[in-house]
C-alpha positions, 0 to 999 in steps of 0.5 A: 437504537443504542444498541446500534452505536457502534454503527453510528460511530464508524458512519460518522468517523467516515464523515469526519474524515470524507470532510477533510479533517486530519486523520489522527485527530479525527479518529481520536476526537470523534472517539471521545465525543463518543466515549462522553456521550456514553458515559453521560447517558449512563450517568443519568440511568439510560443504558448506552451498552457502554462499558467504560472498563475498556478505556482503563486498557488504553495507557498500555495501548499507547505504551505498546505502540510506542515499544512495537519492534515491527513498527520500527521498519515504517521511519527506516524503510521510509528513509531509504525509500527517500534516499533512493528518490533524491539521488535520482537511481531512478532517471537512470533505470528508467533510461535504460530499460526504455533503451532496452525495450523501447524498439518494441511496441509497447516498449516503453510502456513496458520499461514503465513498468518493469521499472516500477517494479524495481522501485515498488522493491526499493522504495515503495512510495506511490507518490514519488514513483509516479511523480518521478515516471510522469516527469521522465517517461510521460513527455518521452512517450508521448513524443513517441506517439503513445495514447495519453489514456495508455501513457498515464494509466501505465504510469499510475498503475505500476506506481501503485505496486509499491503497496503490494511489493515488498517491502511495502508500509502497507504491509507493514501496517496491516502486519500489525494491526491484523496481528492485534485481530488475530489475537482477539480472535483467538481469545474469543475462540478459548485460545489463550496463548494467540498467534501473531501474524509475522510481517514477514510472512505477509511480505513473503506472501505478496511476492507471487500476486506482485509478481502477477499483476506485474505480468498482467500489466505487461501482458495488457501493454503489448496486447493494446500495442499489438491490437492497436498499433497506433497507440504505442508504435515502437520506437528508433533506439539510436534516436531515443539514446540521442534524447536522452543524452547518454553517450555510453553504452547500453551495457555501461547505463545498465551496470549503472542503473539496474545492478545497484538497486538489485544489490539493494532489493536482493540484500534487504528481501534476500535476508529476509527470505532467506530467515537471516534477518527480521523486516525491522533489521532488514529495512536498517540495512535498507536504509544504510545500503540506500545511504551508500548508494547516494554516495556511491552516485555522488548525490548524498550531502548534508542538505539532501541528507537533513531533507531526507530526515524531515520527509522520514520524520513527517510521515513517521509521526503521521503514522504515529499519530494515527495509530494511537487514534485509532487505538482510542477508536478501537477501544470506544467501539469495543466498549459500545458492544461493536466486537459482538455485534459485528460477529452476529451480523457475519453469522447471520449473513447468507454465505456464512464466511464466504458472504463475510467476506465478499461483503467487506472486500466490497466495502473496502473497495467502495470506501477507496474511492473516498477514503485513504488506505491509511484510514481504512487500514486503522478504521476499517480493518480492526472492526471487520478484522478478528470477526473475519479471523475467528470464522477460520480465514487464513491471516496471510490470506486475508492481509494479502486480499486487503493490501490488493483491494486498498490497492485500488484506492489509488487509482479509483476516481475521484480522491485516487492519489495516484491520479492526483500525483500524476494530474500534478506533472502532466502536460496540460493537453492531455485532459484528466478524463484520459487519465480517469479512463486510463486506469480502468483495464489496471482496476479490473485487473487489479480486481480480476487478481482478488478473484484468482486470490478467492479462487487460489488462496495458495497464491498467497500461502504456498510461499510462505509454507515453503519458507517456514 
C-alpha cells in the first residue's frame, strides 16, 4: 500500500483544493503533511519509499523561480492586459465591428467574436473579456432578438480564446513547467545536456489552432443563423448606430477602434515571430505600447494607473505563490517514487503512448469541471508531463493539446469561470441553464479541434519549423 503514496498524495491534493482551499497553501501544506509522514515512518523502521535527499533541491527551486527570465512576462503581460481593459479600447472595437457585421445574420454574434479574438491578442484575461462583451454586447443582442443559449454561449466561448492565443499566461506557464518536464525526461533518457522548451515556440505553435477555433466559431454562428433564422435575425445598421450613440462614421470608429489594438498585437507578436525580441522583452513593450494607448485615448491617470499596479501585482504574487507550492509538491511526490511509478504505469498501458496519452487528456478534461487551469497546470502536468515526453511526444505539441483541453475548463459546468463571469453581468431573465447549454456545441468544437491536433500534430509544429 505505501508503494502507492504518490497516488494518494495527488487524490488528497485534488480534495484539498475541490474544498476551496488557496492553492499555493494547499499544494505546499498538504506536501508537507506528507513529507512528515514519510520521514515519521521511516524513523520508526517502516519503509514509506521515501527518499527524503529531494527536499535538499529545494533552496535552488525557489531561487530559480525567483530568477526565471520567462516568468517575467506573466506581471508585464498582465499590466498591459489591465491597461487595455481599464481605457475601454474595447467598447469601441466591440461598436465597430458590431456596425461592421451587424446587418448580417448572425452579424453581431460574428463581431462578438472576431472581437474576442483581437482582445485574446492584446489582453488574454478570461474574466475581463467576458465581463466586458456580456455588458456591451449581450443587452444589445438580445434587443435584436438573439436566443440567450446563443447570445451567452458566443460570449463565454470567445472569452476563452485568450488561453490559447498569444500571447497568453497559459502558455507562458505551461512553457515552464513543461520545460522543467523536458529536461527530466531527458535525463532519464542518458541525455545530459536537455533541451528547454522555448515559450516562443509554444506561442507560435498556438497560432494556426487559434486561428481555427476562431473560424469554427464563426462558421457555428452563421451556420445556427442561417439554419434558424430566428435565433440571430440581422440587424438595421442606421438603428444600431442611433443606439449605440456615435455620430461619426464607420471609417473614423474603425481607425479609432481597430488600428490601435492591431499596432499593439503586430508589435508585440510581430517581434516575437519575427525573432527581434523574446516573449519576456516582448510583453515589456506590451505593457509601454498599452501605456501609451491609455494616454492616447485620454483614460491613463494616476488613479487608473495605481488600480492597474494592484490587479498586476494580485495575480502575479498569486502565481508566485503557486509555483513555489507546487515545487514542494513536485519535489514530495518524487521523493515518494511518483516519477517511476508513473512511467511504469504508461508502459504498461494498452496503446503504449497513444493510450498515455488519450488517458491523461481524459483526466485533464474531467478535472476542468472541478479544478482550475492554474492548479492543473502546476499539479497535474509535472507528474504526467516528463513520463509522456520520454515516450518521444513532441514538447510543443503536447503543451499546445494541454492549453486547449484546460481551455475547456471554463466553460464546462459546474465551476467553468467563464460562465460564472457571465452569470455575474446578465440580465436575470435569462436563466443559467441557457448559459450551461449555451456553451455545449463551443465544448465539442473545442474537443473536435484536439481530435484534428491527434490527427495533424503539424498544426501546431509546422509554424514553429518554419520560424526556426
Amino acid at each position: 500500500m505505501l508503494e502507492y503514496m504518490p497516488l494518494v498524495l495527488f487524490v488528497v491534493i485534488c480534495l484539498v483544493l475541490m474544498l476551496g482551499y488557496p492553492v499555493a497553501l494547499s499544494l505546499a501544506g498538504t506536501a508537507l503533511a506528507f513529507s512528515g509522514l514519510g520521514m515519521g515512518l521511516e524513523a520508526l523502521g517502516i519503509n514509506a519509499h521515501f527518499d527524503a535527499s529531494f527536499l535538499s533541491a529545494l533552496p535552488n527551486r525557489l531561487y530559480g523561480i525567483m530568477s526565471n527570465n520567462t516568468l517575467l512576462a506573466v506581471p508585464l503581460f498582465v499590466l498591459m492586459g489591465v491597461l487595455l481593459e481599464k481605457s475601454k479600447i474595447a467598447e469601441t472595437l466591440l461598436d465597430a465591428m458590431a456596425l461592421m457585421f451587424g446587418s448580417l445574420r448572425g452579424g453581431l454574434a460574428i463581431s462578438v467574436t472576431l472581437v474576442g479574438m483581437l482582445l485574446a491578442a492584446s489582453t488574454g484575461i478570461v474574466g475581463a473579456t467576458v465581463v466586458t462583451m456580456g455588458l456591451l454586447s449581450l443587452p444589445t443582442m438580445l434587443k435584436r432578438g438573439y436566443s440567450p443559449a446563443l447570445a451567452t454561449g458566443t460570449i463565454c466561448a470567445t472569452g476563452t480564446l485568450g488561453q490559447i492565443i498569444p500571447p497568453s499566461i497559459v502558455l507562458v506557464l505551461l512553457g515552464d513547467v513543461l520545460s522543467s518536464a523536458y529536461q527530466q525526461a531527458q535525463l532519464s533518457m542518458g541525455i545530459f545536456s536537455p533541451k528547454t522548451v522555448s515559450v516562443g515556440d509554444l506561442f507560435i505553435g498556438a497560432m494556426i489552432p487559434g486561428l481555427l477555433l476562431v473560424f469554427l466559431y464563426t462558421a457555428y454562428v452563421t451556420a445556427v443563423a442561417w439554419l434558424k433564422p430566428d435565433s440571430a435575425p440581422p440587424a438595421n445598421r442606421k438603428e444600431l448606430m442611433a443606439e449605440l450613440g456615435h455620430k461619426s462614421g464607420l471609417g473614423m470608429l474603425l481607425l479609432r477602434g481597430l488600428v490601435p489594438p492591431l499596432i499593439l498585437i503586430i508589435a508585440v507578436l510581430g517581434s516575437i515571430l519575427g525573432g527581434f525580441a523574446t516573449p519576456t522583452e516582448a510583453s515589456a513593450v506590451g505593457a509601454f505600447g498599452a501605456m501609451i494607448l491609455a494616454l492616447a485615448y485620454g483614460r491613463l491617470n494616476f488613479a487608473m494607473l495605481r488600480d492597474a499596479v494592484r490587479s498586476t501585482t494580485h495575480v502575479t504574487t498569486m502565481v508566485f505563490l503557486i509555483l513555489i507550492g507546487a515545487a514542494l509538491f513536485s519535489l514530495v511526490f518524487r521523493a515518494y517514487g511518483g516519477e517511476e511509478l508513473v512511467n511504469s504505469v504508461f508502459e504498461k498501458m494498452p496503446g503504449g503512448v497513444i493510450g498515455a496519452t488519450i488517458i491523461v487528456m481524459l483526466v485533464i478534461f474531467l478535472l476542468g469541471f472541478i479544478l482550475d487551469f492554474i492548479e492543473i497546470i502546476f499539479v497535474v502536468v509535472p507528474i504526467v508531463g516528463p513520463a509522456l515526453l520520454a515516450m518521444g511526444l513532441d514538447p510543443v505539441w503536447l503543451g499546445i493539446m494541454i492549453a486547449i483541453n484546460l481551455q475547456t475548463s471554463f466553460l464546462t459546468p459546474p465551476f467553468g469561470f467563464a460562465l460564472f463571469y457571465l452569470r455575474g453581468v446578465a440580465p436575470s431573465s435569462i436563466p443559467t441553464t441557457a448559459i450551461y447549454r449555451g456553451v455545449i456545441p463551443f465544448i465539442l468544437i473545442q474537443l473536435g479541434m484536439l481530435i484534428a491536433l491527434a490527427f495533424f500534430p503539424e498544426l501546431a509544429t509546422w509554424l514553429p519549423a518554419q520560424f526556426k
